[in-house]
N, C-alpha and C positions, 0 to 999 in steps of 0.2 A: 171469069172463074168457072172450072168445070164442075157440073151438076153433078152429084153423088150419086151414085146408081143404087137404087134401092135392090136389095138383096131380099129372096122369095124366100120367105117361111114355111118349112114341112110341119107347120103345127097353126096353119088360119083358122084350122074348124075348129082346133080343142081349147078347151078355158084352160089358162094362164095359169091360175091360183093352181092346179093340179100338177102343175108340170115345176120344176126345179132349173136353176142358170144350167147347173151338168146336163141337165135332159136336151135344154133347147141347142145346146151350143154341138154337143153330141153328133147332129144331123144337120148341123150349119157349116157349108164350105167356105174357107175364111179367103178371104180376100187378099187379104194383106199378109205380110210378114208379122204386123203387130198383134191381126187378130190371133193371128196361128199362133202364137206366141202365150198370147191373152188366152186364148182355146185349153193348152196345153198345160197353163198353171191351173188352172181353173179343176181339170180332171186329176192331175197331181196331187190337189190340195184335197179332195173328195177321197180319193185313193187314200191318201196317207189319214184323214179323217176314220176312213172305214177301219184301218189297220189298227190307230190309236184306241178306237172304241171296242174293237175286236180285245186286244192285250188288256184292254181294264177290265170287260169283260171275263177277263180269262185267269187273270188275277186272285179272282176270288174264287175260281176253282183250284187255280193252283195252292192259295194258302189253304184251302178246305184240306187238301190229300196232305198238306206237308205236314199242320195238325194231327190228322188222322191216321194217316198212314206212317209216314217218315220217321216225324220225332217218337212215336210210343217205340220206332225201333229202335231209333239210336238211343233212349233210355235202358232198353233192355241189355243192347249191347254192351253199355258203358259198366250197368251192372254186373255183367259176367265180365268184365275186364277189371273193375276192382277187385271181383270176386278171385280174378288170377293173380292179382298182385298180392295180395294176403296170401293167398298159398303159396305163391314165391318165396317169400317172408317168412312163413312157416317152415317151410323146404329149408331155404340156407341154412337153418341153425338147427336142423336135424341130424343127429350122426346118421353115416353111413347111408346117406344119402349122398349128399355133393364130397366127392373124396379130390382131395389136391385144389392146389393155388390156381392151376390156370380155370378149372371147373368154377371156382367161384368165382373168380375174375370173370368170367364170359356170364354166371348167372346174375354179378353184379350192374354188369352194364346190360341185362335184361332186365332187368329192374327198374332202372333209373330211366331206359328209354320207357318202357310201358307208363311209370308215372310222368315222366314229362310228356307227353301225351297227354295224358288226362288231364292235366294240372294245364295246358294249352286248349283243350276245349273248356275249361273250366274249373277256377282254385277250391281248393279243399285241403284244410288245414290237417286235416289227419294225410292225407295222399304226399303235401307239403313233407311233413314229419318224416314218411316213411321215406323220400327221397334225398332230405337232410341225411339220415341213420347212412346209406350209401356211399354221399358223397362227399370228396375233401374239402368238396365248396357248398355253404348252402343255397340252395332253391332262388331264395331272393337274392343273395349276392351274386350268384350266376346272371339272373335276370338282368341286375345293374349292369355288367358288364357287357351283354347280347345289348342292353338298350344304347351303352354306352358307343359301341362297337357299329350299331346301324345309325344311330346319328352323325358319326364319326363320313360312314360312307354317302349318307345323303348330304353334307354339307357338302363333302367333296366335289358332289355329282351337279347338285346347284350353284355350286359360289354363293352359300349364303353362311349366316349364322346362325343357330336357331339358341334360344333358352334352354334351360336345363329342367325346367319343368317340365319331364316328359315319362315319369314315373308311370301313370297307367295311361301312355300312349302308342297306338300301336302302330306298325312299319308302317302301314296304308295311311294314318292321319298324318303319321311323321312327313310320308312323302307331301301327301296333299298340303301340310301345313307349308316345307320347304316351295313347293310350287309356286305357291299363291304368293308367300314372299319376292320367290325369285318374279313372279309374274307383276308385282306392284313395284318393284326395284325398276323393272324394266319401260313399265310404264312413267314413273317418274323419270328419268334417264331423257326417254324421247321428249317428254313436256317440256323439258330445263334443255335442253336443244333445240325445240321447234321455240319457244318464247325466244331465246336471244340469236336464232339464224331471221333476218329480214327475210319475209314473204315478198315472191319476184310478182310483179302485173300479173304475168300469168297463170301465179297461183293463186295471188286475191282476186283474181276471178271467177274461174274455177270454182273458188271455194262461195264464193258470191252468189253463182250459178247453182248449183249442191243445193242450197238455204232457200231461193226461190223455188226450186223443182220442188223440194220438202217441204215448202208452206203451202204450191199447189197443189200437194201431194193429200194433205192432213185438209185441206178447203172441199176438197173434191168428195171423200168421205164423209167430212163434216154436212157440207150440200144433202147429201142422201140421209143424212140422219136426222136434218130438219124437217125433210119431204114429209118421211116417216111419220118424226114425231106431231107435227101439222095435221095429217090425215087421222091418225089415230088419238089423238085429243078428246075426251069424252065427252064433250061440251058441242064438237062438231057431229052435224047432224049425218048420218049413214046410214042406210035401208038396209046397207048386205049385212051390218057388224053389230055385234051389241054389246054395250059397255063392257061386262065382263071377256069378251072376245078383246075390244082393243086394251085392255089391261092387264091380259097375258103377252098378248104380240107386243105392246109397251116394254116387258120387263124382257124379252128377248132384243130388242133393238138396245135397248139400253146396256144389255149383257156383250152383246156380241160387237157395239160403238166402244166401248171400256177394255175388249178385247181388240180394237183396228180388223174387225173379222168382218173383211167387205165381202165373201161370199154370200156368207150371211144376212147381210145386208141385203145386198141383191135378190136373195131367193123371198124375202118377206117383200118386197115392193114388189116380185112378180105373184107374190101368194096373195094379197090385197090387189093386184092388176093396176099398181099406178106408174108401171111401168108393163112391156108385153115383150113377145118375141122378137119383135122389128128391131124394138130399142136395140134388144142386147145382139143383134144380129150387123147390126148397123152403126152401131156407137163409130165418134171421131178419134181419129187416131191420137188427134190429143188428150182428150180424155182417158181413151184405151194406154196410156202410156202413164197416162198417173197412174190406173187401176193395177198395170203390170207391175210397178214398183210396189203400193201395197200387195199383191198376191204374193211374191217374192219372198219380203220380210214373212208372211203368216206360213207359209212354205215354210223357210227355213226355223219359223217355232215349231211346226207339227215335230220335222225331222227332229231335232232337237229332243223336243216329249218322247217321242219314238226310242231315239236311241238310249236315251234314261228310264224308259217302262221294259226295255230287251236286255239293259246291262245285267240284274240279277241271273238271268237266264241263261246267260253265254258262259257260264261258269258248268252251267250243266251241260251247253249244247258250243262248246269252243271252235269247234272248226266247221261248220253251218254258218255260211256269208250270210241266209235267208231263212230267220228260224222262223217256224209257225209252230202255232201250241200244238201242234200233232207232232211234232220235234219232243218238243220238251217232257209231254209225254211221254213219249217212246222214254226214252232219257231218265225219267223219275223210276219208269216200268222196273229201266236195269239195273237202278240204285235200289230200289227196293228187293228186289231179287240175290242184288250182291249183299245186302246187310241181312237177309235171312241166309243168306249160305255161312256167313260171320258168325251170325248166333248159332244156328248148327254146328261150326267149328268150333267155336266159344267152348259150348256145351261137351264136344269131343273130348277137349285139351283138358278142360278142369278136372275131366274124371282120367284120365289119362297120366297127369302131372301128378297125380296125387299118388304114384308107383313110381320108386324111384328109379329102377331101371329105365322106366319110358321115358324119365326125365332127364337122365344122366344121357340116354341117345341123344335127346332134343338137345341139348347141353352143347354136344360133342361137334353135332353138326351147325352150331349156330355160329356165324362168323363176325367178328366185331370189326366194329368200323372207326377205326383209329384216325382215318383223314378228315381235310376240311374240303368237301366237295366245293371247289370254285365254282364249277358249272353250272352245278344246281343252283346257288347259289346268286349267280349273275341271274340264271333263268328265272327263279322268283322275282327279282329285283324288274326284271323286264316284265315278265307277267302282271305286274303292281302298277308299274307305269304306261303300259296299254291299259289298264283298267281306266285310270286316270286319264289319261288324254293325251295329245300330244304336247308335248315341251319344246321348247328353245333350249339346248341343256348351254352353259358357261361352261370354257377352259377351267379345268380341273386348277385349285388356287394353289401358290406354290407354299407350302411349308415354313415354318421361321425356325433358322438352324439355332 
């Protein structure tokens, strides 16, 4: 059997407890394919750790300014936007103001778009009313039919069937609700296939293989959390630590064991020294090879947290692959900017509108939009479902004549 070459430490003279696995492994040339590998999750997971922490961190700045800054805007705006829909409303039934059918016609579907608007950021039974007065349909029976109409196309889209209990549910649950359906439909489908196809030798092996590597996978971890828990035991005697000391690092092993967070692990058995740089420098490839499967799995949760702490944010900042809160920043800067130049306008128009000539221009020049934007309309429906994730979509089902 050939001896293991012991590999030199760039950290013999410095204590252990000061230094972190990223540190030592940092300045350690790996040997292997496994270590390099093992090296490479190790600073990934660190990375994407610093990123996590950065975004939560950032978070509560973020909601600080949307608080503070954002929404007393869009309050203000919304108020100078009722405030034009009552003078609209006032206007139309002024003589000699609006003169002729198509004038009114065009001030009518101003109207009706401005309150439905509103009545989409949020209902109000007087904005309601005024948009009923309008329209040949009212508000909520309109609503039934827009809900009716997008369930209509999400069933399509999934092959499924949903309830009709979807009165106050909106496109985004409708779709997530179809998903998660079509996603459990599909699941069942493969179980009620893989149960009655016979498993070949060489897949009940395989799968045989899979269950030992994952039991020495969860042994390997569990090993290091006995080490821990053993050493730090407040009943064993220790010169370097004092009780209250091993009853903090206690509740950290126990957090980050409950987590399967073997960095973690590792950095507190080098921060107590019951492991050093050699260990982690030198580790067997079998072991290095359970530990790469654990970092893997904690890898793919960071990312995971990651891209659900960024989803809010990609609405501000959409075509940025790599946002950072100096992004989003920037981002809120121009939203805030574009809703005072709103109010400023706002402010224009009300005093403006209230002369009927100025009104009658604005009138003349306003153009009504009589079609059904398909485009837009796919667009949304795609924007909804990139939000969501990706899908398996089903052949579209065929109809019963």
């Amino acid at each position: 059997m050939s001896r293991i070459h012991r590999q030199e430490s760039l950290f013999d003279s410095v204590d252990s407890s000061e230094l972190t696995v990223t540190d030592v492994l940092t300045h350690a040339k790996p040997q292997t394919k496994q270590q390099a590998t093992f090296q490479r999750l190790i600073r990934q997971i660190d990375e994407q750790r610093a990123q996590v922490a950065e975004w939560h961190t950032y978070s509560e700045r973020y909601n600080q300014r949307v608080d503070s800054e954002l929404m007393p805007l869009f309050a203000q705006l919304r108020e100078k936007r009722i405030a034009m829909l009552h003078l609209l409303d006032t206007q139309f039934h002024q003589r000699k103001v609006i003169g002729g059918k198509q004038q009114r016609a065009k001030l009518c579907d101003i109207i009706l778009n401005l309150a439905n608007e509103l009545l989409l950021e949020q209902r109000d039974e007087e904005i309601v009313a005024l948009y009923d007065k309008y329209s040949d349909l009212s508000y909520d029976d309109q609503a039934d039919i827009d809900k009716a109409i997008s369930q209509d196309i999400v069933e399509e889209l999934f092959g499924v069937h949903l309830d009709n209990d979807n009165a106050d549910v909106s496109m985004e649950e409708m779709l997530a609700k179809a998903m998660h359906q079509r996603q459990e439909e599909e699941a069942r489908n493969k179980a009620g296939s893989g149960s009655r196809r016979r498993k070949s030798a060489k897949q009940a092996a395989a799968e045989e293989k899979r269950a030992a590597a994952k039991k020495e996978i969860s042994q390997s971890v569990r090993e290091i959390y006995r080490k821990l828990a053993s050493s730090l035991h407040p009943d064993r005697a220790s010169t370097a630590l004092t009780v209250d000391e091993k009853t903090i690092l206690m509740q950290r092993v126990n957090q980050a064991y409950d987590r399967s967070d073997l960095l973690e692990l590792l950095n507190i058995q080098l921060e107590i020294e019951q492991i050093d740089t050699n260990y982690l420098t030198n580790l067997p490839d079998e072991r290095i090879e359970h530990y790469i499967q654990v970092l893997r799995e904690q890898l793919a949760e960071l990312k995971t947290e990651l891209a659900s702490l960024l989803m809010p944010y990609r609405q501000l900042v959409p075509y940025t692959q790599k946002i950072r809160p100096s992004h989003v920043d920037k981002a809120m800067d121009a939203e805030i900017t574009r809703l005072e130049m709103d109010l400023r306008q706002a402010d224009i128009d009300l005093i403006a509108f209230q002369d009927a000539k100025q009104l009658a221009t604005f009138i003349r020049h306003y153009q009504v939009d009589n079609g059904f934007d398909e485009f837009d309309e796919l667009q949304m429906l795609d924007d909804l479902l990139g939000d969501l994730g990706n899908f398996s979509a089903p052949p579209p089902r065929r109809r019963k004549r």
